[in-house]
The first five atom37 places (N, CA, C, CB, O) and aatype in JSON, in Angstrom:
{
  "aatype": [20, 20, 20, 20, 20, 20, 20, 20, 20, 20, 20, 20, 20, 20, 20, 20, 20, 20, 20, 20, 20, 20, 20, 20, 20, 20, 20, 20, 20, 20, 20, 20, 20, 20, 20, 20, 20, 20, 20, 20, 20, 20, 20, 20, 20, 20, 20, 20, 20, 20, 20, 20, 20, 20, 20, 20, 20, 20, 20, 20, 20, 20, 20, 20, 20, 20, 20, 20, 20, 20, 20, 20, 20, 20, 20, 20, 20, 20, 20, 20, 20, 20, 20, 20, 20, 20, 20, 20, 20, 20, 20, 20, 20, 20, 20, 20, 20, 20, 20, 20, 20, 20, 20, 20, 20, 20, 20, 20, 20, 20, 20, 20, 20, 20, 20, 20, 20, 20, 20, 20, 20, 20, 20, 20, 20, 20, 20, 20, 20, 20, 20, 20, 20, 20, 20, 20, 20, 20, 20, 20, 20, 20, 20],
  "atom_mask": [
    [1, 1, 1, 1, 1],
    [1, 1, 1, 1, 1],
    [1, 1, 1, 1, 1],
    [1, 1, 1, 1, 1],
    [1, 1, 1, 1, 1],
    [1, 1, 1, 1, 1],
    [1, 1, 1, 1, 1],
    [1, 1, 1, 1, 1],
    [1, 1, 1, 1, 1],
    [1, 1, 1, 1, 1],
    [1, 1, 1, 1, 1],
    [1, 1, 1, 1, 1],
    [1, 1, 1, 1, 1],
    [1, 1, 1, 1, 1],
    [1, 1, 1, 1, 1],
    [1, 1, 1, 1, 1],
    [1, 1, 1, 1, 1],
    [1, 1, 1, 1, 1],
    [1, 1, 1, 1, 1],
    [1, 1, 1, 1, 1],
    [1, 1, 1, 1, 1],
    [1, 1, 1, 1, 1],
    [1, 1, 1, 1, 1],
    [1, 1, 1, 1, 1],
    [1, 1, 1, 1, 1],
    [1, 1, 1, 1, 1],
    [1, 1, 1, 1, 1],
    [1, 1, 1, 1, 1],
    [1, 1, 1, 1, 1],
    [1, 1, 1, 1, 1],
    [1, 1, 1, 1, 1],
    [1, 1, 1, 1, 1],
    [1, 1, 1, 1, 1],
    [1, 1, 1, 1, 1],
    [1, 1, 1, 1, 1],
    [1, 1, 1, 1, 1],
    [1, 1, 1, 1, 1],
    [1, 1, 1, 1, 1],
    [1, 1, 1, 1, 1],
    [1, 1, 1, 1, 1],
    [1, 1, 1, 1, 1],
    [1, 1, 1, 1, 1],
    [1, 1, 1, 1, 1],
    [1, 1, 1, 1, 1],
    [1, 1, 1, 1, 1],
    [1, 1, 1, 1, 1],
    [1, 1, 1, 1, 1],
    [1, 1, 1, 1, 1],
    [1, 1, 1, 1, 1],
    [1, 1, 1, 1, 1],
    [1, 1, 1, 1, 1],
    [1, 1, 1, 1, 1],
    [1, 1, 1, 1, 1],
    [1, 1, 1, 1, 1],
    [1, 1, 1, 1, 1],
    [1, 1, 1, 1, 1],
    [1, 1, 1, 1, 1],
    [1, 1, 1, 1, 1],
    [1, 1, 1, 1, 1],
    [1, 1, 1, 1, 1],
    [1, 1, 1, 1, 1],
    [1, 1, 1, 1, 1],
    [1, 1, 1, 1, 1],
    [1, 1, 1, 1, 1],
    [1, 1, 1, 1, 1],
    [1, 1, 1, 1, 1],
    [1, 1, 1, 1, 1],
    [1, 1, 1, 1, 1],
    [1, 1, 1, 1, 1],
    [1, 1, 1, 1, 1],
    [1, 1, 1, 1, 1],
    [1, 1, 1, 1, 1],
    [1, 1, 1, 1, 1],
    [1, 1, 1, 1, 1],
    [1, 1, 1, 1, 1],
    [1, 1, 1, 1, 1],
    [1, 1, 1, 1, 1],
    [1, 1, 1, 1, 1],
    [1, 1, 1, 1, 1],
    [1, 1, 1, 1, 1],
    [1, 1, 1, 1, 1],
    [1, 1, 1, 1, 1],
    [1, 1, 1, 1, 1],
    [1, 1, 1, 1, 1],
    [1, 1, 1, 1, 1],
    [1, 1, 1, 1, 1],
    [1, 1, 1, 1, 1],
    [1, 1, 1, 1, 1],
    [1, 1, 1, 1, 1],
    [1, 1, 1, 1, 1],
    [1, 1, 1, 1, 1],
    [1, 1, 1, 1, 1],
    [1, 1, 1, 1, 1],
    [1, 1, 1, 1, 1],
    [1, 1, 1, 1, 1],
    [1, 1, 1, 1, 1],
    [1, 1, 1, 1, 1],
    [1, 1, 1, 1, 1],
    [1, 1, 1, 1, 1],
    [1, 1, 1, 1, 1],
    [1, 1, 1, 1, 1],
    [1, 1, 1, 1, 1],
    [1, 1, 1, 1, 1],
    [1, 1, 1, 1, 1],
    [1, 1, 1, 1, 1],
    [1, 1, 1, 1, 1],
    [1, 1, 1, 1, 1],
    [1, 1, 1, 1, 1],
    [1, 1, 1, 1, 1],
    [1, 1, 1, 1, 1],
    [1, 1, 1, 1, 1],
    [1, 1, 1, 1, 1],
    [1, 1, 1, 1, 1],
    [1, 1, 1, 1, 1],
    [1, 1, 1, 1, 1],
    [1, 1, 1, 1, 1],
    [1, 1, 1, 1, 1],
    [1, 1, 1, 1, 1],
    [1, 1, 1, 1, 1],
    [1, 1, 1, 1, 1],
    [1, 1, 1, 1, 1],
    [1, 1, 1, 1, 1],
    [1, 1, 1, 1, 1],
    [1, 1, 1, 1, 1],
    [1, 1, 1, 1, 1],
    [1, 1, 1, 1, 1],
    [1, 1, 1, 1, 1],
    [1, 1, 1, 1, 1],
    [1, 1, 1, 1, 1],
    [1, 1, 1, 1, 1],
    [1, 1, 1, 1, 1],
    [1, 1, 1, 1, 1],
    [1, 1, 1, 1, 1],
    [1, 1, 1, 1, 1],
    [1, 1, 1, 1, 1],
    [1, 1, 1, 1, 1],
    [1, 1, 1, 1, 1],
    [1, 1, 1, 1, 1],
    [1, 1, 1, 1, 1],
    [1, 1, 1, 1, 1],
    [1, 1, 1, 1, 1],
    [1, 1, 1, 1, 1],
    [1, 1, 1, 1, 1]
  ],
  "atom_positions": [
    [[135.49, 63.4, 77.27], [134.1, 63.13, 77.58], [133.3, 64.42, 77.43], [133.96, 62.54, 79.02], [133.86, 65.51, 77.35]],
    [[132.19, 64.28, 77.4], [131.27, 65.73, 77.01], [130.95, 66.58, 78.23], [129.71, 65.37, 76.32], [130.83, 67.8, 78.25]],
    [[130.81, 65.54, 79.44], [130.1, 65.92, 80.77], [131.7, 65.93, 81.78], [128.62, 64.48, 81.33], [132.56, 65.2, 81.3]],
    [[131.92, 66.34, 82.47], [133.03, 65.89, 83.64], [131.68, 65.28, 84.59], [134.22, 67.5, 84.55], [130.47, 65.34, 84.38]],
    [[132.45, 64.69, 85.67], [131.8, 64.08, 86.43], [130.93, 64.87, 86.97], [132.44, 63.49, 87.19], [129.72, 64.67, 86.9]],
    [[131.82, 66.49, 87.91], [131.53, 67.56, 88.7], [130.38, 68.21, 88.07], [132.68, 68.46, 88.86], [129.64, 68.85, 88.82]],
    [[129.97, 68.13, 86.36], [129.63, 69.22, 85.81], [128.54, 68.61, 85.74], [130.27, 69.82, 84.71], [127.58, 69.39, 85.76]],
    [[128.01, 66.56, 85.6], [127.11, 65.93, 85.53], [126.24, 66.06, 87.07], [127.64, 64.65, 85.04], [125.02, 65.97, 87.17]],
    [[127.24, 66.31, 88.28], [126.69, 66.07, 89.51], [125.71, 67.78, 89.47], [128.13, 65.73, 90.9], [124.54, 67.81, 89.85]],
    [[126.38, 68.95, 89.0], [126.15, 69.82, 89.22], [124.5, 69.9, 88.18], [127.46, 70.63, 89.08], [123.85, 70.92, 88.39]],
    [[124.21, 69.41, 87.67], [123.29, 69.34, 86.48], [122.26, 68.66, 86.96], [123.82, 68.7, 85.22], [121.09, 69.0, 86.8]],
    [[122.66, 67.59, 87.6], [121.4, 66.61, 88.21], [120.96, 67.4, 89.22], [121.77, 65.04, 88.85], [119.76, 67.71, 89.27]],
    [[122.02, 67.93, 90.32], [120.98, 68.82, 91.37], [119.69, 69.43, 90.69], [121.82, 70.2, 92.04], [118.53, 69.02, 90.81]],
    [[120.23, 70.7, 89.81], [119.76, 71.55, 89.09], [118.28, 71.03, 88.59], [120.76, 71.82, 88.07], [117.2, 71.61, 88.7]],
    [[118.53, 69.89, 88.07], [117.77, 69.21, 87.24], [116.52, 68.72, 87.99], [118.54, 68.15, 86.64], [115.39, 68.64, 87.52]],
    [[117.01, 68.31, 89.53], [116.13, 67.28, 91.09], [115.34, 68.89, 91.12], [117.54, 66.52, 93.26], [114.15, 69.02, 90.84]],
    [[116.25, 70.06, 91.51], [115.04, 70.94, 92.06], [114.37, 71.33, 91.23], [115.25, 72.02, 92.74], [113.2, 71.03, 91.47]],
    [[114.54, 72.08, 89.94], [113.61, 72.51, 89.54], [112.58, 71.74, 88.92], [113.96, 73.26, 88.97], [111.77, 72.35, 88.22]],
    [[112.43, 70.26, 89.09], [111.51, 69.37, 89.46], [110.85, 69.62, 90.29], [111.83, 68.43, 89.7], [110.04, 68.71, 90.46]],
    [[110.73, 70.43, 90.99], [109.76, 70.99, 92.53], [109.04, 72.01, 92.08], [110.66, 71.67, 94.01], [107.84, 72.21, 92.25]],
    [[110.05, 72.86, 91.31], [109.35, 73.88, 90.68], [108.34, 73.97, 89.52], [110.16, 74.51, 90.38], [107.64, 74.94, 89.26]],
    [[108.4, 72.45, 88.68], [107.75, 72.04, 87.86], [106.56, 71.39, 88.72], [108.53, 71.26, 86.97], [105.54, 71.18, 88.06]],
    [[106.53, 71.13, 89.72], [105.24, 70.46, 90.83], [104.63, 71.4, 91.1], [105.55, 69.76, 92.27], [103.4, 71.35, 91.04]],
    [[105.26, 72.5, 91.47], [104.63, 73.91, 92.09], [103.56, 74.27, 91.28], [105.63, 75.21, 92.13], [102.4, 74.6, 91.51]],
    [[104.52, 74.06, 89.87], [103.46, 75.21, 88.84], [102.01, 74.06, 88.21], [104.76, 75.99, 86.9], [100.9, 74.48, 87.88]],
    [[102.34, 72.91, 88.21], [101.27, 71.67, 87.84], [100.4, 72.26, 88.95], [101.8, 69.76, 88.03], [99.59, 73.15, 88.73]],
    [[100.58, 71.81, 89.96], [99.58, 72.24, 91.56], [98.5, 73.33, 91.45], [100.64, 72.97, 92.9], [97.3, 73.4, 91.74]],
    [[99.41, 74.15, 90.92], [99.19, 75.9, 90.9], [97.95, 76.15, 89.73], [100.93, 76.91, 90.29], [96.9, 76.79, 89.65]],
    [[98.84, 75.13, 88.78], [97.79, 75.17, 87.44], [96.43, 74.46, 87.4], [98.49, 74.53, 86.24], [95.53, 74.94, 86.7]],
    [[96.21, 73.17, 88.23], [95.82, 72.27, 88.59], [94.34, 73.54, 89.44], [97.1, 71.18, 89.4], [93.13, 73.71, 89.35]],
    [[94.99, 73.86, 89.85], [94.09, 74.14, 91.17], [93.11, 75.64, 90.4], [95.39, 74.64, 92.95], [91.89, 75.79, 90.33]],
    [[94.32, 76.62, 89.9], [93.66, 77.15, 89.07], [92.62, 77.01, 87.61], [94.37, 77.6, 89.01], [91.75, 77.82, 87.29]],
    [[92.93, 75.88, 86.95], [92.45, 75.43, 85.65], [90.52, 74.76, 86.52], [93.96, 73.82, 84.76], [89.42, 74.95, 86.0]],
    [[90.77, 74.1, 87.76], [89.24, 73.66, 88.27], [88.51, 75.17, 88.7], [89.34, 72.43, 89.87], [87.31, 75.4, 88.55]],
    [[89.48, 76.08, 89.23], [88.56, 77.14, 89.69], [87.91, 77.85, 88.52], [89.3, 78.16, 90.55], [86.72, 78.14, 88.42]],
    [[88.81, 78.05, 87.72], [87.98, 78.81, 86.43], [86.41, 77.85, 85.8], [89.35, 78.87, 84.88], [85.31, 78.34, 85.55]],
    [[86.81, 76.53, 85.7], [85.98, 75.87, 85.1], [84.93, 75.61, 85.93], [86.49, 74.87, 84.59], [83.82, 75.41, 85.46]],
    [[85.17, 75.58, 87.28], [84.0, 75.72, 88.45], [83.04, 77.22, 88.17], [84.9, 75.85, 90.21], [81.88, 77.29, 87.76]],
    [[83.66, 77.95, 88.43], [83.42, 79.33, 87.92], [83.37, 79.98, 86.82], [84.01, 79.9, 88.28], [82.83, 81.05, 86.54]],
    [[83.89, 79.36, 86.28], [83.28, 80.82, 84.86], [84.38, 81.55, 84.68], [81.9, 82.25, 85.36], [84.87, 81.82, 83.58]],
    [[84.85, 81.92, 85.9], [86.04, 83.44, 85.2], [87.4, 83.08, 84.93], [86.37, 84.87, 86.41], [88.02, 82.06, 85.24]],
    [[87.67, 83.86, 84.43], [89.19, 83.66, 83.91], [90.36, 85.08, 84.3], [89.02, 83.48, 82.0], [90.36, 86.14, 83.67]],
    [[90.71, 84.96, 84.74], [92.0, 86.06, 85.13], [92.95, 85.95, 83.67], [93.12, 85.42, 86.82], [92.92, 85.3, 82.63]],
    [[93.76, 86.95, 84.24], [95.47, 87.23, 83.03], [95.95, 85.77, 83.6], [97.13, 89.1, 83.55], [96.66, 85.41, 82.66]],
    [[95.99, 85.07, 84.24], [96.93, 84.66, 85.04], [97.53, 83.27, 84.37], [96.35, 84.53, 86.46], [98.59, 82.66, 84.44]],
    [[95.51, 83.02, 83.28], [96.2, 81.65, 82.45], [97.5, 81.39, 81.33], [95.11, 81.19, 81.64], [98.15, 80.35, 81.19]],
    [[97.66, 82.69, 80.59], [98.76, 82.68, 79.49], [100.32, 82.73, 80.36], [98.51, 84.21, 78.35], [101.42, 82.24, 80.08]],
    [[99.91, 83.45, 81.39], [101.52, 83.71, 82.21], [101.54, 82.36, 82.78], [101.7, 85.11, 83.63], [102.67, 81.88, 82.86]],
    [[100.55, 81.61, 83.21], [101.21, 80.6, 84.21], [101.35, 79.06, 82.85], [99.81, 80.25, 86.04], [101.98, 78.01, 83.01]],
    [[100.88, 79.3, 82.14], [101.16, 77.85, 80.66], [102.53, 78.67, 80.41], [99.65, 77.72, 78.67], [103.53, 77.94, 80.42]],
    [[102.75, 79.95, 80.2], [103.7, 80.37, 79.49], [105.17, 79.75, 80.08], [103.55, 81.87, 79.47], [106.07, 79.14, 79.5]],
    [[105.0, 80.2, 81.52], [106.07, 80.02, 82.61], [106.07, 78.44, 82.49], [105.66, 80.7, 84.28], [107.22, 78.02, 82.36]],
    [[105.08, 77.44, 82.51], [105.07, 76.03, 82.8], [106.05, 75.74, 81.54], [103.46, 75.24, 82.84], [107.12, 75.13, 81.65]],
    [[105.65, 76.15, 80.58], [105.97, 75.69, 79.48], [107.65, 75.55, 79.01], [105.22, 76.48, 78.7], [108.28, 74.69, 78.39]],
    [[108.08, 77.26, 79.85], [109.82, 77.31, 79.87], [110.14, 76.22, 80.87], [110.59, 78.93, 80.46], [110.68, 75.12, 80.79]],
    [[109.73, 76.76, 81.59], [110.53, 75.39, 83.03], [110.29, 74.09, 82.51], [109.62, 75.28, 84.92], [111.22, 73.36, 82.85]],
    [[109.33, 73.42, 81.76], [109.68, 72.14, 81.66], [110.64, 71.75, 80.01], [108.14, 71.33, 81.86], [111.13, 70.68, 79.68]],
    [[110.63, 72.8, 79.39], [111.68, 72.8, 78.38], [113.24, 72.93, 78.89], [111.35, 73.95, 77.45], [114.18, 72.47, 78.25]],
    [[113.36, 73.67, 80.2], [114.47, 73.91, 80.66], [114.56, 72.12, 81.2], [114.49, 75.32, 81.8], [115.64, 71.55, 81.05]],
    [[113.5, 71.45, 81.73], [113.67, 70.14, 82.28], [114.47, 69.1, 81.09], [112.08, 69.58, 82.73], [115.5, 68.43, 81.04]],
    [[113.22, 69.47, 80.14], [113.52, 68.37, 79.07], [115.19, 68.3, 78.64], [112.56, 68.76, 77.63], [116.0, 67.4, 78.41]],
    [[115.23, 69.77, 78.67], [117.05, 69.88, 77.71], [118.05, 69.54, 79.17], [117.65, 72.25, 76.81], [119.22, 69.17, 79.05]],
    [[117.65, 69.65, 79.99], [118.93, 69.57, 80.93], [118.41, 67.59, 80.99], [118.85, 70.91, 82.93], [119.38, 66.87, 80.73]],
    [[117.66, 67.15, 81.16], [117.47, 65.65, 81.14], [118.04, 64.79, 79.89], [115.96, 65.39, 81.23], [118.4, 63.62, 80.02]],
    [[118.1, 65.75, 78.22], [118.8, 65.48, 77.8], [120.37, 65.32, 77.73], [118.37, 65.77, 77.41], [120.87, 64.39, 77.1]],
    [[121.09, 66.23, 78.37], [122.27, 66.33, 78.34], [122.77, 65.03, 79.17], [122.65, 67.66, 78.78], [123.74, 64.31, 78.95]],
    [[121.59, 64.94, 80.44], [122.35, 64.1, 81.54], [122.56, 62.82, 80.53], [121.35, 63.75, 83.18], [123.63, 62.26, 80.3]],
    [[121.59, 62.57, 80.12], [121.14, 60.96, 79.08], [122.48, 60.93, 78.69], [119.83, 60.97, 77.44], [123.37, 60.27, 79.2]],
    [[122.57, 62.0, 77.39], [123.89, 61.95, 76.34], [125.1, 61.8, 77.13], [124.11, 63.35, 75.4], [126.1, 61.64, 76.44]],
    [[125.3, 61.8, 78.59], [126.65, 61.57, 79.26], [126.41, 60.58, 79.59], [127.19, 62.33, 80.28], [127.34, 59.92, 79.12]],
    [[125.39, 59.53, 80.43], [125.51, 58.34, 80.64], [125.54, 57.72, 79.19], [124.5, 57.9, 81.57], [126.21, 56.7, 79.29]],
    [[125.1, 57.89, 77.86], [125.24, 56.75, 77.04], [126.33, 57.2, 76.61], [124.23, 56.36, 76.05], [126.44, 56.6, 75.54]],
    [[127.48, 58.04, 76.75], [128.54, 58.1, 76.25], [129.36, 57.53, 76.83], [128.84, 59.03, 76.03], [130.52, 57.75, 76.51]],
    [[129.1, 56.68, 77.8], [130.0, 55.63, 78.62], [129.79, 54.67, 78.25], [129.94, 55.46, 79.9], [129.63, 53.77, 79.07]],
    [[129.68, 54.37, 76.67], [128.9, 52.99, 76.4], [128.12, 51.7, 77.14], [129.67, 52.44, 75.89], [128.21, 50.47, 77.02]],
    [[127.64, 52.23, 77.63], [126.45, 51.09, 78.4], [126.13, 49.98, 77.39], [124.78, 51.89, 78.81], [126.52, 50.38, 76.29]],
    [[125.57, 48.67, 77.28], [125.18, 48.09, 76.26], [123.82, 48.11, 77.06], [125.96, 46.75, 75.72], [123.56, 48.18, 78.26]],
    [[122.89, 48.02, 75.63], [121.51, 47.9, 76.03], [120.9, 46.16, 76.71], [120.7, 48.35, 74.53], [119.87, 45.5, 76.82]],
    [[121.63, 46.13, 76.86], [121.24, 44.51, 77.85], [121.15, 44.96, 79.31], [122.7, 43.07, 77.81], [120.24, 44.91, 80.13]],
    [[122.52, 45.47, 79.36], [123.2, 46.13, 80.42], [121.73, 47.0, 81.16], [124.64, 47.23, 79.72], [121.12, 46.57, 82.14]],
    [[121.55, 47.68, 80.78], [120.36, 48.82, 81.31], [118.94, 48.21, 81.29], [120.27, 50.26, 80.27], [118.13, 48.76, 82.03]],
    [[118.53, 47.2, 80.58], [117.27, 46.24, 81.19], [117.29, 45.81, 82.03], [116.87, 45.3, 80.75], [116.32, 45.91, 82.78]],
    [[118.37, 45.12, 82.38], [118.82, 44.08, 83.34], [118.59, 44.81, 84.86], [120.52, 43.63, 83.02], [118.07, 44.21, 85.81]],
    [[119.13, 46.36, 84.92], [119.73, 46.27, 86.38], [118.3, 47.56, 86.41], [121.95, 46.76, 86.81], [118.35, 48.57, 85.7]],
    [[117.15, 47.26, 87.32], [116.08, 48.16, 87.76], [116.6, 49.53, 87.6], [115.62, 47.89, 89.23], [115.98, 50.43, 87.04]],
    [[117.58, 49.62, 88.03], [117.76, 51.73, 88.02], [118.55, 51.95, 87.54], [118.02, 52.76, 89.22], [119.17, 52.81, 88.16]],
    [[119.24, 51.54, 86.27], [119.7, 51.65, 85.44], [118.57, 52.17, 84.27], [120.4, 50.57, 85.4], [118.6, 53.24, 83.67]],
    [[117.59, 51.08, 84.14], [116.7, 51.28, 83.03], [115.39, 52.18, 83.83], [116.23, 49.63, 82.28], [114.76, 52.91, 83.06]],
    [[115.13, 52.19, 84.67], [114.93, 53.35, 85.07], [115.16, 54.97, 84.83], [115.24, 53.1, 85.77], [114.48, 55.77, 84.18]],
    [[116.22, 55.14, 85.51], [117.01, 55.94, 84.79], [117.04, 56.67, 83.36], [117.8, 55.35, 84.84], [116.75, 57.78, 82.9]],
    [[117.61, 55.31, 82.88], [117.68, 55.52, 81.31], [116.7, 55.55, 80.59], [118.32, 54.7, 80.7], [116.67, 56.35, 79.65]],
    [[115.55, 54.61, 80.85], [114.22, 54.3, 79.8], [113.05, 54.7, 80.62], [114.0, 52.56, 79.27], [112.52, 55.64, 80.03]],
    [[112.36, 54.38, 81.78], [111.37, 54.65, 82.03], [111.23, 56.04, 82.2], [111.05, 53.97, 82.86], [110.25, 56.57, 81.67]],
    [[112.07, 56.79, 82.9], [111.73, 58.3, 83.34], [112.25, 58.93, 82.2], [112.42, 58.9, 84.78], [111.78, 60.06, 82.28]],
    [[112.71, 58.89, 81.52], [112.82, 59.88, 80.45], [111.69, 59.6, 79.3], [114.35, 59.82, 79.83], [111.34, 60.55, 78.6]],
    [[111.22, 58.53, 79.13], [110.41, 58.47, 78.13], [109.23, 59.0, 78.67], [110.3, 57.22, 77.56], [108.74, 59.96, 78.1]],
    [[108.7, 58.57, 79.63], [107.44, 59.0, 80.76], [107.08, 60.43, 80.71], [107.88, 58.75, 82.38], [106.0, 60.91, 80.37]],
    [[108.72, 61.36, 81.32], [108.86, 62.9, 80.97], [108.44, 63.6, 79.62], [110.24, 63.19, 81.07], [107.75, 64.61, 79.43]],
    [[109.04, 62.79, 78.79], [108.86, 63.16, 77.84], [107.14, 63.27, 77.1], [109.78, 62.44, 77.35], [106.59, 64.17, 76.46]],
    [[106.78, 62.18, 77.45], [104.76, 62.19, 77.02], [104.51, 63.1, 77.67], [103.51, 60.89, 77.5], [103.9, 64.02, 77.12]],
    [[104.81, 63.2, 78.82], [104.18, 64.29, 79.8], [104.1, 65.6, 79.41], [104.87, 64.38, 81.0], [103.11, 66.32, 79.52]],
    [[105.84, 66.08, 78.66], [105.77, 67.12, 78.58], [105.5, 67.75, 77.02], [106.79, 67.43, 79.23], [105.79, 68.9, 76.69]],
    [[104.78, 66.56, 75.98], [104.23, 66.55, 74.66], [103.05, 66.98, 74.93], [104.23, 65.33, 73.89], [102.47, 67.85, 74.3]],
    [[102.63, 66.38, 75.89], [100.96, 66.37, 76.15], [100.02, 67.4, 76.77], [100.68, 65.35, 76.96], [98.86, 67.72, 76.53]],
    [[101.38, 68.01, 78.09], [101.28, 69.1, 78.43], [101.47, 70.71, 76.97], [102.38, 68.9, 79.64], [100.86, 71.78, 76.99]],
    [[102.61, 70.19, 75.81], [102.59, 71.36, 75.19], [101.32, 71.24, 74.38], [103.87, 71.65, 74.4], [100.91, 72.33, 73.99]],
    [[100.4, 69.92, 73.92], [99.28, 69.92, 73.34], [98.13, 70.73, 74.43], [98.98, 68.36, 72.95], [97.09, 71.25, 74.02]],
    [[98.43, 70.71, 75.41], [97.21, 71.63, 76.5], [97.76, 73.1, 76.19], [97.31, 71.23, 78.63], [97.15, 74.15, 76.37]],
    [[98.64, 72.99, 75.84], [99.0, 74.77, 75.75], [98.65, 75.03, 74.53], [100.65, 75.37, 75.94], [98.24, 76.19, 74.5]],
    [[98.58, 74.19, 72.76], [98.49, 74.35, 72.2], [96.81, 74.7, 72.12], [99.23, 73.71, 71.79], [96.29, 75.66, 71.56]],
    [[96.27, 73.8, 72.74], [94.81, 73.71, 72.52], [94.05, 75.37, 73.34], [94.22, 71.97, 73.4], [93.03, 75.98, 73.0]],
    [[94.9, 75.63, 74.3], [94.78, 76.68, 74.93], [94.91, 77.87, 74.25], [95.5, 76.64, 75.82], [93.89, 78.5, 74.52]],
    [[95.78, 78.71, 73.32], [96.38, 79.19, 72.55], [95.34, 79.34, 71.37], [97.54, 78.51, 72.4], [94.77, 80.42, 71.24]],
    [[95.05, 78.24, 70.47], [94.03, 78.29, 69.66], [92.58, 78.83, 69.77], [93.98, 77.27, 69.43], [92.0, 79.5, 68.91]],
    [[91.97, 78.33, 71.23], [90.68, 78.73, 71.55], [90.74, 80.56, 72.36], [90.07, 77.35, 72.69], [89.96, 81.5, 72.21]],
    [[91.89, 80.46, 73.13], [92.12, 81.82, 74.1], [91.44, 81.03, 75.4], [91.15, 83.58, 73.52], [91.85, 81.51, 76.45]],
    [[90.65, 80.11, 75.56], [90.24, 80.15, 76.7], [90.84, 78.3, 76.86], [88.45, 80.74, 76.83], [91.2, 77.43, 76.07]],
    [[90.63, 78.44, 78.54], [90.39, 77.01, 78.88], [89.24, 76.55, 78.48], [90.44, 76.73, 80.17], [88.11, 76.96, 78.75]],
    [[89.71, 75.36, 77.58], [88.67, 74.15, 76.8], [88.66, 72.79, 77.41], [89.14, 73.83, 75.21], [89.79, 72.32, 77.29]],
    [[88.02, 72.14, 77.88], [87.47, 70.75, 78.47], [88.66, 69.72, 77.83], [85.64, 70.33, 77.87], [89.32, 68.84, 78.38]],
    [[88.63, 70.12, 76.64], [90.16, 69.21, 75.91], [91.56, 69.56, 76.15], [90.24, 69.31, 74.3], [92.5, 68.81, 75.87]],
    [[91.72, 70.94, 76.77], [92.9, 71.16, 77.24], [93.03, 70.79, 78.92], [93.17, 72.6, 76.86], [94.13, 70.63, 79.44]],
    [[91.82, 70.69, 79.66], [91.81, 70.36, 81.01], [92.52, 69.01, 80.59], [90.29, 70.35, 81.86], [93.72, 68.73, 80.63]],
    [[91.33, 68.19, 80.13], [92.2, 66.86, 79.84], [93.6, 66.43, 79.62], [91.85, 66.46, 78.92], [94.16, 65.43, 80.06]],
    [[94.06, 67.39, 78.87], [95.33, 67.28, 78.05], [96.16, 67.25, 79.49], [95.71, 68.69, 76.79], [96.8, 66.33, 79.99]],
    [[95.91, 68.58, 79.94], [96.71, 69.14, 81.08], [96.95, 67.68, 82.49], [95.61, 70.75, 81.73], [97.98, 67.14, 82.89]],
    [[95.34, 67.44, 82.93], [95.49, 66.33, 83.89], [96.24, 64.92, 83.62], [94.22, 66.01, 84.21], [96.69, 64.21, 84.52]],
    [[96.29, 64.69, 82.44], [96.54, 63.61, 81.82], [98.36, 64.0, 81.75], [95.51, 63.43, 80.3], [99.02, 63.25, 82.47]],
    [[98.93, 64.73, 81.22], [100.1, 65.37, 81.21], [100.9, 65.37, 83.16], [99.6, 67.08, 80.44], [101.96, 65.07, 83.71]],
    [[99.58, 65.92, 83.52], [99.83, 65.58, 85.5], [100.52, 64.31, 85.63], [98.16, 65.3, 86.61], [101.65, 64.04, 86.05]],
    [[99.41, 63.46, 85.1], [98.83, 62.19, 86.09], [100.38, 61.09, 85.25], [96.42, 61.46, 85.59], [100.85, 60.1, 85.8]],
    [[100.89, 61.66, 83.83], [101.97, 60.69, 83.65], [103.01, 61.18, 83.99], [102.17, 60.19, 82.48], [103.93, 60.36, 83.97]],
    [[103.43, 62.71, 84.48], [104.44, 62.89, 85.17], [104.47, 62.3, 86.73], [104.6, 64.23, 85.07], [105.54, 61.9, 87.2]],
    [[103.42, 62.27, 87.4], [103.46, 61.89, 88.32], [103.49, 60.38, 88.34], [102.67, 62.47, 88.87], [103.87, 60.01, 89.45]],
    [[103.29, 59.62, 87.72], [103.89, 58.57, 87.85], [104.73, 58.08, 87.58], [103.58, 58.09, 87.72], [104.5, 56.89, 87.78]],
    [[106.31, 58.27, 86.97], [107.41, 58.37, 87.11], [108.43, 59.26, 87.82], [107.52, 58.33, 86.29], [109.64, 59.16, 88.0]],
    [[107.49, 60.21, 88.18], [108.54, 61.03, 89.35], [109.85, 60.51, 90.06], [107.74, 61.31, 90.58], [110.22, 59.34, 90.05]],
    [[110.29, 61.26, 90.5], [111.33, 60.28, 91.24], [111.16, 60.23, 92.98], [112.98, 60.88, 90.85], [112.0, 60.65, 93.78]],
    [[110.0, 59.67, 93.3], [109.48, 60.6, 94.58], [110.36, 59.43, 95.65], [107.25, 60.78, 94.86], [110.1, 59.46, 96.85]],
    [[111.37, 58.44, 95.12], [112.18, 57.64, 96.16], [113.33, 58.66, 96.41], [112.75, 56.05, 95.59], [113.69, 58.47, 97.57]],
    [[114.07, 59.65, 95.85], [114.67, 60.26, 96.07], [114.51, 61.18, 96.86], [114.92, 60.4, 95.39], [115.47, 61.71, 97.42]],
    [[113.18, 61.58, 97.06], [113.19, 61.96, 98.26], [113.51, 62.11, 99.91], [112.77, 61.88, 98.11], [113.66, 63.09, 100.63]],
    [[113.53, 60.8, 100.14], [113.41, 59.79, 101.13], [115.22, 60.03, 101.8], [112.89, 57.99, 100.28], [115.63, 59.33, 102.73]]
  ]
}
């Protein structure tokens, strides 16, 4: 098998927290991206904090890949994973969800990058990138 069990359990932790850390920096960015645009000014702080967002949710994406490639290497049939809520969950809604999120988010960095400054189309990009991670979160796991 590609994953051992131990090495899949050890990956998902990994994977749950720095999901917090990916909230932190949305929040962080969130809160900073209205103050500038309220205000006018801009600090160093925008390239370091897209820069940093940008590793951590690439570190998300590839470790969410690996987990995937070990559950479908247990041949699941795709009936199988419609059928049972957190299965396809799991498998289809939150990873595809993540994934827009974190396209949409690299189009706010892109758009960012091009101009040097925060642009009204990268706010967008950015909230919109928020607003579909946050709605697949896994915020029952919390609980």
């Amino acid at each position: 098998m590609f994953l051992s069990n131990n090495k899949i359990e050890c990956f998902f932790k990994f994977h749950f927290y720095i999901a917090f850390l990916v909230i932190l920096f949305f929040i962080i960015g969130s809160i900073y991206m209205l103050y500038v645009k309220i205000k006018g000014v801009s600090f160093f702080l925008d390239k370091i904090l897209f820069f940093f967002m940008a590793i951590i949710m690439s570190v998300q994406i590839f470790i969410g890949f690996l987990l995937m490639s070990s559950f479908f290497l247990k041949n699941i049939s795709v009936l199988e994973i419609l059928e049972q809520k957190n299965k396809r969950y799991k498998l289809l809604e939150h990873p595809i969800m993540m994934m827009i999120g974190f396209f949409l988010f690299i189009l706010s960095y892109i758009e960012f990058n091009k101009k040097g400054k925060i642009t009204n189309k990268a706010i967008f990009l950015f909230f919109l990138s928020l607003f579909i991670i946050f709605i697949r979160f896994p915020f029952h796991l919390l609980i």
